[in-house]
N, C-alpha and C positions, 0 to 999 in steps of 0.2 A: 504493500500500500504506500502512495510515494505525498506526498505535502497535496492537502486539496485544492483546485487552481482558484479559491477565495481565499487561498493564503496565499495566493505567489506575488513574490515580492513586499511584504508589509512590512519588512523592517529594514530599516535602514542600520548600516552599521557607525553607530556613533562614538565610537571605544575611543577617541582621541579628546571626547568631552568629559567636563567632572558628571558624575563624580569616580569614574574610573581614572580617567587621563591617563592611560595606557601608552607608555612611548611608542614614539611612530612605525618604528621595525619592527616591536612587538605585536603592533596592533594589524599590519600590513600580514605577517605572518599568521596573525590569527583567522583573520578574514580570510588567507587564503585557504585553513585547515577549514572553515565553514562553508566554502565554495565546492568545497572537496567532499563534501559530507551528503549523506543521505538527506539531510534540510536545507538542501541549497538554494530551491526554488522559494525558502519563504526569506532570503536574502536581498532587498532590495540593491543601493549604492553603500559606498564608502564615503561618510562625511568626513570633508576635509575643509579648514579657512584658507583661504588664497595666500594667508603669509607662509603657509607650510608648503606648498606647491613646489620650490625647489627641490626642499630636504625630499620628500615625497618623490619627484623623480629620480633626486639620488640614489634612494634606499629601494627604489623599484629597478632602477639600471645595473646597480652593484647586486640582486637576486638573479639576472641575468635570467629570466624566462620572458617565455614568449608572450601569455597572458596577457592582455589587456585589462587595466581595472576599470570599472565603473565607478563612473566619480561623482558625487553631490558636492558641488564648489558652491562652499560657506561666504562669500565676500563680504569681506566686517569693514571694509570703508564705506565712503559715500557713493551715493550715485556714480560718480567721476570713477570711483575705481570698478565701475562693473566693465567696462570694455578691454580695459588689462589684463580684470584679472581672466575673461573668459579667454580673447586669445593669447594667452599663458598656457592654459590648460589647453587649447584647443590643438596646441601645436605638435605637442609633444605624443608621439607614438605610444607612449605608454600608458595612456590616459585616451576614458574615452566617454566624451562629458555626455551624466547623465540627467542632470538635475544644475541647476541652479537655484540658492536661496540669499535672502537679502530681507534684514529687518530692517523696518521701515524707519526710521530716526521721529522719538518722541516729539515734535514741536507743535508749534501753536496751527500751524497752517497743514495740517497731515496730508490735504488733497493736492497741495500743490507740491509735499516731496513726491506724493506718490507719480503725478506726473511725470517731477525729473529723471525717477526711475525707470519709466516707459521710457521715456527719450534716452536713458541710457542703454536700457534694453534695444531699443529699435538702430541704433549704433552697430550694434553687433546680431544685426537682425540673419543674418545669413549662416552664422556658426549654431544658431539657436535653431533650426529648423526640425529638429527631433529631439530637441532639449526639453524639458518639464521647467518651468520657472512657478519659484513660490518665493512670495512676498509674505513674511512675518509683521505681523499689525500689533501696536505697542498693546501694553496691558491698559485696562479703565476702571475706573472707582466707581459704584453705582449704578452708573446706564450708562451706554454707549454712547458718545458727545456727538453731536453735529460733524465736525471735523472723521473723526473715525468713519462713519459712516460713509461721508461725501467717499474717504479715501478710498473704501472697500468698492463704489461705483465707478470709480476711478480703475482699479483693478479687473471690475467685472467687465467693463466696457472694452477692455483690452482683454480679457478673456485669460488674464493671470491666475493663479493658482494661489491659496492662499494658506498660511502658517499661521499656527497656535503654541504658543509654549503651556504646557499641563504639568509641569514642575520644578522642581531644581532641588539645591543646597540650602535651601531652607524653607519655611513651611509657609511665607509670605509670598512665594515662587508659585504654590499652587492656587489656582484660581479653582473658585468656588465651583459649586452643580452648577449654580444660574448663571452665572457670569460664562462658563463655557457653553450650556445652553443656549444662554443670547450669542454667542459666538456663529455654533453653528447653525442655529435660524436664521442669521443673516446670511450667511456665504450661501445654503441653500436658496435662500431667496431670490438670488442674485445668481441661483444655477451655477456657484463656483467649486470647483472639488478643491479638499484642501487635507493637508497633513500638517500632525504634531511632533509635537518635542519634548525631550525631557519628562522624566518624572513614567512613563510608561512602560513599566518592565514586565509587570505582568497583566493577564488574562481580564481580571476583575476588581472592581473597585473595592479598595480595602483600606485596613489604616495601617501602619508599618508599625508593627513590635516594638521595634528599636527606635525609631525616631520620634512614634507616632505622631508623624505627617497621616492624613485623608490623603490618598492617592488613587488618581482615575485610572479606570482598566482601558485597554486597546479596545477589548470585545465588548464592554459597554457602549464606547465610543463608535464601535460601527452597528450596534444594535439604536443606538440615540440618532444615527443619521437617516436607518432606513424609517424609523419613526418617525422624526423630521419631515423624510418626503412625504410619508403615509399622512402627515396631520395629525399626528399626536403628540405625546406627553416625551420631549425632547430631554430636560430634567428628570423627568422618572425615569427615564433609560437608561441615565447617569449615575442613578442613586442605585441601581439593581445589586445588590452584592449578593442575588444567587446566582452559581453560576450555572444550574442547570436552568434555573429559566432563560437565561439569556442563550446559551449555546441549542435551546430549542426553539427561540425565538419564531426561524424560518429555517426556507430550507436552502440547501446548497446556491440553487439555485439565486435565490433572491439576496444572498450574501454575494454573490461575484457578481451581478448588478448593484450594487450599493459600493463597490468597492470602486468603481468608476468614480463616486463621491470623498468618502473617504481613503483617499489612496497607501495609506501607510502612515508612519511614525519612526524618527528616529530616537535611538534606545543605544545606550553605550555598556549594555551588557546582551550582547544578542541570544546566549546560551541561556539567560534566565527566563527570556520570553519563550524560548524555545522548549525549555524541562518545564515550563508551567501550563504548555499546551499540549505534551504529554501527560503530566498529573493529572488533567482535565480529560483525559483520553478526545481530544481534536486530534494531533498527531500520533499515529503510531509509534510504540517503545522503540521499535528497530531504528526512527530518525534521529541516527545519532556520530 
């Protein structure tokens, strides 16, 4: 029994971020022991920032194989550095761009960065042609401002792909049921697919032993979106912490339609989401 294709692709490998920060060799290594492995298909890209992109084709040229990686290039500058850093990556043989992401810079006017970003985007409109581009939209206090919104039309209208952060290193980093609820009732609204970040390791919403952070499940998250389209309780689907209701939700079928929508999430431990969708028997014990 091989990974079912509403899991291909859903994770992203983010092992170069906290709270692992896995050095770069090690983590290029790991990725390639997962690409290698019976769960390769639920393997999305390899997240990478554009400052690392040297050392990264360093440490890919000195492994001396043929491989091609797929690359989600992180760009942490402004607008300005999105044309660089794409053909950077674009160039280089051992790289082969699969994604594109860019948070969007907190300011007062968010529709008019969001703008600068298209026209930085449309700069490098011809290396983009089978790229994914997602735009990360700042966090909000309360409701959604005028600004955030305008930007997310701004997005839609160019038919950009949009980012969530659902956690981090500390417990202020996770945004609420509602607050991600209103998240993805917008970008639905606006008919945009979008993937998250952080905080997503495993299967189901739960609160962590050890930190206790409240942490959103991936599988709630794609159970919340196909509610979302359905017109329903987008929040409730967030708060599910069983996990048999959610993985009986629907059927195969209606999960690889929906995954058009939510297309994944990056996770800097790939192997924990992966033994927790075994423990859940989604994937078979032999993907390993």
């Amino acid at each position: 029994m091989s990974v079912p294709a509403w899991l291909t692709g859903l994770v992203d490998d983010a092992s170069l971020f906290p709270p692992t920060s896995v050095p770069l060799d090690r983590a290029l290594a790991e990725h390639e022991s997962h690409r290698n492995s019976d769960y390769a298909a639920l393997l999305g890209g390899f997240v990478a920032p554009d400052v690392r992109i040297p050392d990264l084709i360093d440490v890919l040229d000195d492994r001396d194989q043929d491989e091609v990686l797929d690359l989600n290039l992180l760009v942490t500058g402004g607008a300005g550095a999105i044309g660089p850093a794409v053909r950077w990556a674009s160039r280089s043989p051992l790289l082969r761009l699969r994604a594109i992401e860019f948070a969007l810079r907190d300011e007062e006017d968010l529709a008019h960065n969001a703008r600068r970003v298209l026209t930085g985007l449309d700069a490098v409109e011809e290396d983009l042609s089978e790229v994914e581009v997602y735009v990360e939209l700042p966090r909000w206090t309360g409701s959604p401002t005028h600004g955030w919104l305008s930007a997310l039309d701004e997005l839609g209208s160019a038919e950009v792909r949009a980012k969530f952060r659902t956690g981090g290193v500390t417990a202020d980093a996770f945004p609420s049921v509602d607050e991600l609820a209103t998240c993805i009732d917008a970008v639905l609204d606006r008919e945009l697919p979008f993937k998250a970040t952080a905080g997503l390791h495993r299967a189901v919403a739960h609160r962590d032993a050890e930190t206790g952070f409240d942490h959103h499940g991936f599988l709630n998250l794609l159970v919340a979106t196909r509610v979302c389209l359905d017109g329903g309780d987008t929040a409730g689907a967030l708060r599910e912490q069983d996990a048999s209701a959610l993985i009986d939700a629907f059927d195969a079928d209606t999960w690889q339609r929906t995954r058009r929508w939510f297309t994944g999430f990056g996770c800097c431990d790939v192997l924990e989401s992966h033994d927790d969708l075994v423990e859940l028997g989604i994937l078979p014990t032999g993907t390993a």
